[in-house]
N, C-alpha and C positions, 0 to 999 in steps of 0.2 A: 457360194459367193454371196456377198451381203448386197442387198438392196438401199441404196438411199432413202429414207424415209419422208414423207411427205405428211402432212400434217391437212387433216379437211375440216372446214368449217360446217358446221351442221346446224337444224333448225331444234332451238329450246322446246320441248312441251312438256306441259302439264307442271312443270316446275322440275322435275329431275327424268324429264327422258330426252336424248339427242336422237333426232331422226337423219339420216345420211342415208341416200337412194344405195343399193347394191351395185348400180351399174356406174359410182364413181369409182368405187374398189376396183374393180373389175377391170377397168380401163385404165387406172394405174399400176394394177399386180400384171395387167398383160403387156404394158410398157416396159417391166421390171422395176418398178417400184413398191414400197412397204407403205401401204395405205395408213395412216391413225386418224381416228373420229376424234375431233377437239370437244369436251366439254363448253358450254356455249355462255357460261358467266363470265361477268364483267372481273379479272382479279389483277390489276395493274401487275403484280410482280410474278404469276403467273405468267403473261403476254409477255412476259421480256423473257422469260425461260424457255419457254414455247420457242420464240425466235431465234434464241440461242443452240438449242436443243436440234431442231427437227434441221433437214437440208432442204426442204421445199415447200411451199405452201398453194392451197390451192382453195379456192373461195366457193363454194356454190351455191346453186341455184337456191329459190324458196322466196317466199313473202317479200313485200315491196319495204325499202329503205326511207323510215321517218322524214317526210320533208325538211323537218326543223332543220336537218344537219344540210340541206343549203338553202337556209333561207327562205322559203316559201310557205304558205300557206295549205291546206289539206286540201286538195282537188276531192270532188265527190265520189270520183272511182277510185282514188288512191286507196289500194287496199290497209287493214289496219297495221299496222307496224310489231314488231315484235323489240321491245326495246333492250331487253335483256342480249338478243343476239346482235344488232345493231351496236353497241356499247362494247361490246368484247371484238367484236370483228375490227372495228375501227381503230380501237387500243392496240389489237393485234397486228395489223395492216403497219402502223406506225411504227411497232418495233421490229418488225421484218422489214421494211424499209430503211431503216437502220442500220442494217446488217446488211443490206443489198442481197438478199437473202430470194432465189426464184419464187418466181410468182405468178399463180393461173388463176383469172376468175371464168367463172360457165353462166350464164345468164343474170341470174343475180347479183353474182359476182364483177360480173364487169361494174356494175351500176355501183356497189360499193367501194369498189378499185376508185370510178371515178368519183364517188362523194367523197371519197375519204384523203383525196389530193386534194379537196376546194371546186368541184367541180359540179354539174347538177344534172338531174335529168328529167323527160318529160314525163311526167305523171300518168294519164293514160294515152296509147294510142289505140288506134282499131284493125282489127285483122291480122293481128299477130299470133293469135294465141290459136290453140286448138279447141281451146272453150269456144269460140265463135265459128263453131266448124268443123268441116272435113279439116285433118289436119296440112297444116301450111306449110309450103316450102317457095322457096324466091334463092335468085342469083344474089351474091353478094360479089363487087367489086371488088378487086386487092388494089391497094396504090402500090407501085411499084416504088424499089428503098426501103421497103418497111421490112420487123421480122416476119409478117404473116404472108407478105410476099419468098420472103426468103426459105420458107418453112413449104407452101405451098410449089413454087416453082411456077405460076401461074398465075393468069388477070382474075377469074371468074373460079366462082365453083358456088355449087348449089348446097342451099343449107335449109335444116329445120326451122321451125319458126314456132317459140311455146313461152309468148313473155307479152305485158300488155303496158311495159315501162323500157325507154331506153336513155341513151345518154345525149345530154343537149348539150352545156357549155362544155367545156373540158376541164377538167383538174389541171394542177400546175407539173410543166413539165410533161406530159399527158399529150401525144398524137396520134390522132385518126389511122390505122391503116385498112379499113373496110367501110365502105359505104352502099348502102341502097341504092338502086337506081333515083332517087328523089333524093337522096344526101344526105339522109341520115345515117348516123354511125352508126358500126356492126361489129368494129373491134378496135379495139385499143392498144397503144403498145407504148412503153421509153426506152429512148433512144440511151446508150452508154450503162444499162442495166446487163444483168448476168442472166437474166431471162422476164421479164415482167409484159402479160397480155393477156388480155381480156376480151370475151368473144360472148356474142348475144344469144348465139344458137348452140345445142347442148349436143355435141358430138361423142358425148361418151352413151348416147343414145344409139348410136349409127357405125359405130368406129369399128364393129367387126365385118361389118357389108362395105364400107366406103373409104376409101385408103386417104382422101381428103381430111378425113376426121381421122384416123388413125393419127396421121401428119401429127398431130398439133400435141398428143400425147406423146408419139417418140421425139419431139424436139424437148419436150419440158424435161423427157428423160436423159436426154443428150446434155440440158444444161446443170444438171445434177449429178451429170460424168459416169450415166452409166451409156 
C-alpha cells in the first residue's frame, strides 16, 4: 500500500550537504508516511514543483530565522541566520499555501510558519533550551476550538522545551492554539486549512514513550488520508 509522501525542510551546510535529524523520518515512516529530505536552495520553480508534487509538508527544527524577514533589527543572542535555507523555506511555505497543501512546523518551524504569514517572533528568551541546563519540560495549555485541542482531546499536557526564540505577533490569518502558563504561544494553527500547525516543542523526540506526541503525527497522517 502506498504512503503519502511528505516532503522535510532541512538545514544547508557547507554548501551541498542537507542535515535532517533521523528521528523526523522516523516519526513519519511510523505514522505511515514516506519521509523526502528537501534540498535547501532558493529555486523559485522548483518550490512550486515541490508543492505540486509531494501531499505534505513539514518544516523543521534548526538555526534561528533572519530578523529582516519581520522587520527588526539583530538582537545580540539572535543566533546567525542561514539565508540560503531561510529563502527556500519561505518561497516554499508560499507555494504550499497555494495549494492548501498540509502543513507541520517542530520548533523552528513554527517560527518560520509564523514569519512567513507577516508575523514575528521574539528573538531570545531564557530557559527554554537545554543549553541552559538540565533539560526542560513545562505544561502547555490547549484553547479549547482549536485543531491541537481537537487532536489532543485535552486542556494540558506536558512537553519538551529545546528553542531559545518563539512567536510574538502572529502572521496573517494565524491563531494561537497553546500557550504557557505566562501567555506565550506554544502552537499555532488556521482555521478552514486541510491541516496547517505549528508546535514549539519537538515531539518526534518523545513520540514512542508519549502518546501525546504520537497525537500530533497520526493527525497530520489522518490529513493526508492515510
Amino acid at each position: 500500500m502506498s504512503r503519502p509522501t511528505v516532503a522535510m525542510t532541512g538545514e544547508l551546510r557547507d554548501g551541498n550537504m542537507i542535515h535532517v535529524h533521523q528521528r523526523y523520518f522516523n516519526a513519519l515512516w511510523d505514522a505511515g508516511l514516506m519521509p523526502v529530505a528537501l534540498p535547501g536552495k532558493l529555486d523559485w520553480a522548483k518550490a512550486e514543483e515541490y508543492a505540486d508534487q509531494f501531499d505534505g509538508f513539514l518544516f523543521t527544527g534548526g538555526g534561528d530565522v533572519d530578523p529582516k524577514y519581520y522587520m527588526e533589527d539583530r538582537h545580540p543572542l539572535c543566533g546567525q541566520a542561514n539565508e540560503e535555507r531561510d529563502a527556500f523555506e519561505l518561497s516554499l511555505l508560499t507555494s504550499v499555501m497555494l495549494r492548501d497543501k498540509p502543513v507541520l512546523g517542530i520548533c523552528r518551524g513554527i517560527q518560520l510558519l509564523n514569519v512567513g504569514l507577516g508575523g514575528s517572533l521574539f528573538q531570545h528568551v531564557e530557559g527554554h533550551s537545554a543549553g541552559d541546563g538540565p533539560d526542560v519540560w513545562h505544561d502547555v495549555y490547549i484553547r479549547q476550538g482549536t485543531l491541537l485541542h481537537d487532536i489532543m482531546g485535552k486542556d494540558v499536557i506536558r512537553t519538551n522545551s529545546w528553542h531559545h526564540q518563539m512567536v510574538k505577533g502572529l502572521g496573517k490569518s494565524v491563531k494561537v492554539c497553546a500557550d504557557l502558563a505566562d501567555g506565550r504561544t506554544e502552537a499555532i494553527w488556521m482555521p478552514g486549512r486541510k491541516f496547517f500547525l505549528g508546535v514549539q516543542w519537538h515531539p518526534e523526540i518523545y513520540y514512542t514513550e508519549d502518546e501525546d506526541a504520537a497525537k500530533i503525527f497520526r493527525a497530520f497522517a489522518g490529513a493526508l488520508g492515510k
